[in-house]
N, C-alpha and C positions, 0 to 999 in steps of 0.2 A: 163235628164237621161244619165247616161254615159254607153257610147257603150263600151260592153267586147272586146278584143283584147288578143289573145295569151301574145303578148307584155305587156299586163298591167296583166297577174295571178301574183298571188305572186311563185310560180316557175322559171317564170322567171327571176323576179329580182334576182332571189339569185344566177341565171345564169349569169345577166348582172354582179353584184357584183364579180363575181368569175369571170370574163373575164376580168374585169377591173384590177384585183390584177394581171393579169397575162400579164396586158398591149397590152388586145388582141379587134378585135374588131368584135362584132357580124353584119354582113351581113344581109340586106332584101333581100328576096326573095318570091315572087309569092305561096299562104296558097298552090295552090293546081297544086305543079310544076309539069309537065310531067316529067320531068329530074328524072333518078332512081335516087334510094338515090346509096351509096358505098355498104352498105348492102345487093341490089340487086346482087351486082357483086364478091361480097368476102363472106359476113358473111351468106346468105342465102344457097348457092351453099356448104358450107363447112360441115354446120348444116346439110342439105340434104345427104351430104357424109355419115357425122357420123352416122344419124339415119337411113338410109336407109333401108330397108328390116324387121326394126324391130314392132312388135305389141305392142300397151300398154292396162294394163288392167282398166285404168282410169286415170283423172286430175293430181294425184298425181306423178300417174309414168311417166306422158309426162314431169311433171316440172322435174320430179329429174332427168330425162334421156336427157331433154335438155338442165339443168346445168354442167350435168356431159359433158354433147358433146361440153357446151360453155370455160369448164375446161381447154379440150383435147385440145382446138389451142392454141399453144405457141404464147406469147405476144409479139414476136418478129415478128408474121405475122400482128398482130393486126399494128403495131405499122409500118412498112412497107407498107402497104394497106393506112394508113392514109400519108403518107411522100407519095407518087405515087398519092395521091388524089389532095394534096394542087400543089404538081406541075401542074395536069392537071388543074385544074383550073386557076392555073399563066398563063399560056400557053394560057386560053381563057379568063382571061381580057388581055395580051397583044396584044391579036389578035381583040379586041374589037368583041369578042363574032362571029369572021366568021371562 
């Protein structure tokens, strides 16, 4: 019987496929790493900004209130936050992780 692995859904491959066209390479890492994700430290905190204070009155309105809140950040934070990410990580394999 073959053991399931994240690595073997068929989502992933079409992730590994789309990394490979882009000449990139997907990292292992530990299913259930203590390390917050970037999302912890950017995209959580921002989401909490925008919605903050507000009531919903069901499912529907949370989704469309935290699409419209995922609208509101310019992709030039997005996109920033990820370029500050890969540095830090450079930074801790050059350091061999101390």
């Amino acid at each position: 019987m073959q053991k399931w692995s994240q690595r073997s859904s068929p989502k992933n491959k079409n992730k590994e496929e789309f990394l490979a066209t882009k000449q990139l390479t997907m990292l292992e890492h530990p299913a259930y790493s203590p390390d917050p994700a970037p999302s912890d430290f950017f995209l959580f905190p921002k989401m909490k900004e925008i919605l903050k204070g507000r009531h919903f009155d069901d499912t529907d309105d949370i989704r469309s209130n935290t699409m419209a809140a995922l609208k509101a950040i310019p992709q030039n934070q997005f996109q920033n936050r990820f370029e500050g990410w890969t540095r830090r990580w450079h930074r801790c394999i050059a350091s061999q992780g101390e």
